[in-house]
Backbone as CSV, one residue per row, in Angstrom:
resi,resn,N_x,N_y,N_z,CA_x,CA_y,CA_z,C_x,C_y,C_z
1,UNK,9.165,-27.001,23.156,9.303,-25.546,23.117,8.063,-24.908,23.725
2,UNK,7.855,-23.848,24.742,6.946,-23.252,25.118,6.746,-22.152,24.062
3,UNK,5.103,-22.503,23.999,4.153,-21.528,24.078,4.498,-21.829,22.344
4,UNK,4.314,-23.108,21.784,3.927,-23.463,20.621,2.582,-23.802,20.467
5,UNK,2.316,-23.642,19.343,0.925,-23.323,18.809,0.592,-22.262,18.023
6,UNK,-0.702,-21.786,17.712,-1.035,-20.774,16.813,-0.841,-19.432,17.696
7,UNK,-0.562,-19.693,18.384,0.035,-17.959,18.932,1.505,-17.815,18.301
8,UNK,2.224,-18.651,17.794,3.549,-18.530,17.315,3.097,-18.096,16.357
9,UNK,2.524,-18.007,15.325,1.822,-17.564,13.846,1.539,-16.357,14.359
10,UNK,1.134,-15.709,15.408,0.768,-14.487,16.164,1.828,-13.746,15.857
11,UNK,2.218,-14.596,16.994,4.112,-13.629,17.337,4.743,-13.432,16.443
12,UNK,4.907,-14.525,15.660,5.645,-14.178,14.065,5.282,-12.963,13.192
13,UNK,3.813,-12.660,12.962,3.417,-11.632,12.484,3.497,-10.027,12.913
14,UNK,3.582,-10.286,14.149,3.837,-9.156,14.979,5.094,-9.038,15.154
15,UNK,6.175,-9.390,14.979,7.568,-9.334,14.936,7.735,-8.559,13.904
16,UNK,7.618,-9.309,12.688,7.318,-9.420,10.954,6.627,-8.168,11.046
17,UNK,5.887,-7.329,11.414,4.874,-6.108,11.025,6.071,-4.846,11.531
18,UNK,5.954,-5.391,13.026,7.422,-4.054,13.470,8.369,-3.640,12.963
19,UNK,9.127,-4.560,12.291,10.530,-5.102,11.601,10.147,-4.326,11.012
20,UNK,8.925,-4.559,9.098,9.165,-4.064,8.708,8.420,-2.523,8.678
21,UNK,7.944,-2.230,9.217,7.669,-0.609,10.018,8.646,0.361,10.430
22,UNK,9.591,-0.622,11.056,10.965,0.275,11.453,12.041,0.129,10.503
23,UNK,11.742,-0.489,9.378,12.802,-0.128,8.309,12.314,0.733,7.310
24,UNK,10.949,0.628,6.983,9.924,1.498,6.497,10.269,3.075,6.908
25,UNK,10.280,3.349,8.002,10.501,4.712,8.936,11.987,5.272,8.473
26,UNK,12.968,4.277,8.568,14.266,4.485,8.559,14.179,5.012,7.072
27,UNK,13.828,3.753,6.498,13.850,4.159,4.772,13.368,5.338,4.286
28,UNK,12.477,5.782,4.749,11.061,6.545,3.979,12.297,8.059,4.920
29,UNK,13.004,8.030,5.739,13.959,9.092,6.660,15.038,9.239,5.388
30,UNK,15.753,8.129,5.231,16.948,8.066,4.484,16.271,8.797,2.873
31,UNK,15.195,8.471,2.120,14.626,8.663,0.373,14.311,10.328,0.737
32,UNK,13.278,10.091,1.456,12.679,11.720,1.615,13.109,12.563,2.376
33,UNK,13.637,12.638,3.776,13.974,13.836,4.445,12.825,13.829,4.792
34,UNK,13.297,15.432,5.301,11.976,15.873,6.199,10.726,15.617,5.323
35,UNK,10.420,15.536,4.342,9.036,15.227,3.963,8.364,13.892,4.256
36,UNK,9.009,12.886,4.818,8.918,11.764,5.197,7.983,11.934,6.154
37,UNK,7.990,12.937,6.971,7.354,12.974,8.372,5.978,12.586,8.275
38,UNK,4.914,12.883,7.797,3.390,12.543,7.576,3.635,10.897,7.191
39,UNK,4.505,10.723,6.494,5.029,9.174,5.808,4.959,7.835,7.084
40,UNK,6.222,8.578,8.325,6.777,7.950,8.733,5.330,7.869,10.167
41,UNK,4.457,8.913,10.420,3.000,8.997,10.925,2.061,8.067,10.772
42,UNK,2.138,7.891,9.191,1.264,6.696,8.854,1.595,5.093,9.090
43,UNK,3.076,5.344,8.788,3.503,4.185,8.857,3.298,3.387,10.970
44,UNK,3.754,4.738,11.159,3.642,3.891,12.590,2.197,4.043,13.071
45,UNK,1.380,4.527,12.799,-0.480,4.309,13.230,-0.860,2.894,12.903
46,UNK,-0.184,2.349,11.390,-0.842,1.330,11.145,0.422,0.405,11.983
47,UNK,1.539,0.644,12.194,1.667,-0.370,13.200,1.229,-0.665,14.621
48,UNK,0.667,0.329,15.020,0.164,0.535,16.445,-1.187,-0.509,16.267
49,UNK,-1.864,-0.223,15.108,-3.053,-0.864,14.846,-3.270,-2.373,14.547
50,UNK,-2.054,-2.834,13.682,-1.611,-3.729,13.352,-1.315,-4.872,14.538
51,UNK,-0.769,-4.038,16.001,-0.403,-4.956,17.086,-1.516,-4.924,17.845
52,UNK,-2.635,-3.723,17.619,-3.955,-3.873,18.614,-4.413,-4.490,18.328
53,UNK,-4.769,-5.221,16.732,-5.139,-5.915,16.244,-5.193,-7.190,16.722
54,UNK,-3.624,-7.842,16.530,-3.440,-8.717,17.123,-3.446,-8.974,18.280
55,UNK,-3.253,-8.074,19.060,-3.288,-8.264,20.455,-5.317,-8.818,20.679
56,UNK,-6.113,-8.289,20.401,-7.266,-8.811,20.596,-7.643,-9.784,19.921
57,UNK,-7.235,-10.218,18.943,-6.771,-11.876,18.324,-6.705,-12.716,19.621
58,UNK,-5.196,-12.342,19.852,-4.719,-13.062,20.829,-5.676,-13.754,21.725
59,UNK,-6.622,-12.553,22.250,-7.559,-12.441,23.864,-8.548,-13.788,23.058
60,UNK,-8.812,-13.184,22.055,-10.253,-14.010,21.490,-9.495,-15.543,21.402
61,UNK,-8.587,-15.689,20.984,-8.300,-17.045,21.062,-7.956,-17.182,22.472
62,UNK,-7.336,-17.069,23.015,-7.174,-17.527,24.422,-8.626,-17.807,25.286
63,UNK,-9.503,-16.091,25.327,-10.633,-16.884,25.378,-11.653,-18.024,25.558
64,UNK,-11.223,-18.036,24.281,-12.396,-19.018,23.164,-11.690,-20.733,23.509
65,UNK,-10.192,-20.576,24.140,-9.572,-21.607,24.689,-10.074,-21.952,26.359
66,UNK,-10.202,-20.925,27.007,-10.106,-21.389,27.906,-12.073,-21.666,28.338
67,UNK,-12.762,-21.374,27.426,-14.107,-21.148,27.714,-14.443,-22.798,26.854
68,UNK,-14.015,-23.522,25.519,-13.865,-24.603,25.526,-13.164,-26.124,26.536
69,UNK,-12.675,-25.625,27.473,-12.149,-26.432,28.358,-12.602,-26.276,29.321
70,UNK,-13.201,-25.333,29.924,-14.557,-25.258,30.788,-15.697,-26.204,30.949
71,UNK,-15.970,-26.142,29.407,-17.184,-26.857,28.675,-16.647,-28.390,28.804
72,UNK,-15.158,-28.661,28.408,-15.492,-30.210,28.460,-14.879,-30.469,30.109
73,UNK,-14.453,-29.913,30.846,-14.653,-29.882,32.540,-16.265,-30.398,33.197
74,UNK,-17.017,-29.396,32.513,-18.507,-29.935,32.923,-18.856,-31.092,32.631
């Protein structure tokens, strides 16, 4: 399978965070109504943050991969 490894633990989480963000949104739409809105604000900042997050995870491991295989190249 491509692109196994600990980036799948990545991807999984970042799937897993959206998912439940956008049922969060839906939900917090469907309980409250319009008062949801500041709700449904927060909810998606911390998902935005949640994937920047990971997304510079990502870099640092890739990185930190390709700067170890450098090293045993030399």
């Amino acid at each position: 399978m491509a692109g196994a490894g600990p980036r799948d633990g990545l991807r999984r989480i970042a799937i897993a965070s959206q998912a439940i963000g956008f049922v969060l949104i839906i939900t917090l739409e469907t309980v409250m109504g319009d008062g949801a809105r500041p709700w449904q604000g927060v909810t998606l900042a911390l998902m935005l943050a949640t994937a920047a997050w990971l997304a510079l995870v990502r870099r640092y491991r890739r990185n930190r991969k390709q700067r170890r295989k450098r090293e045993d190249d030399d």
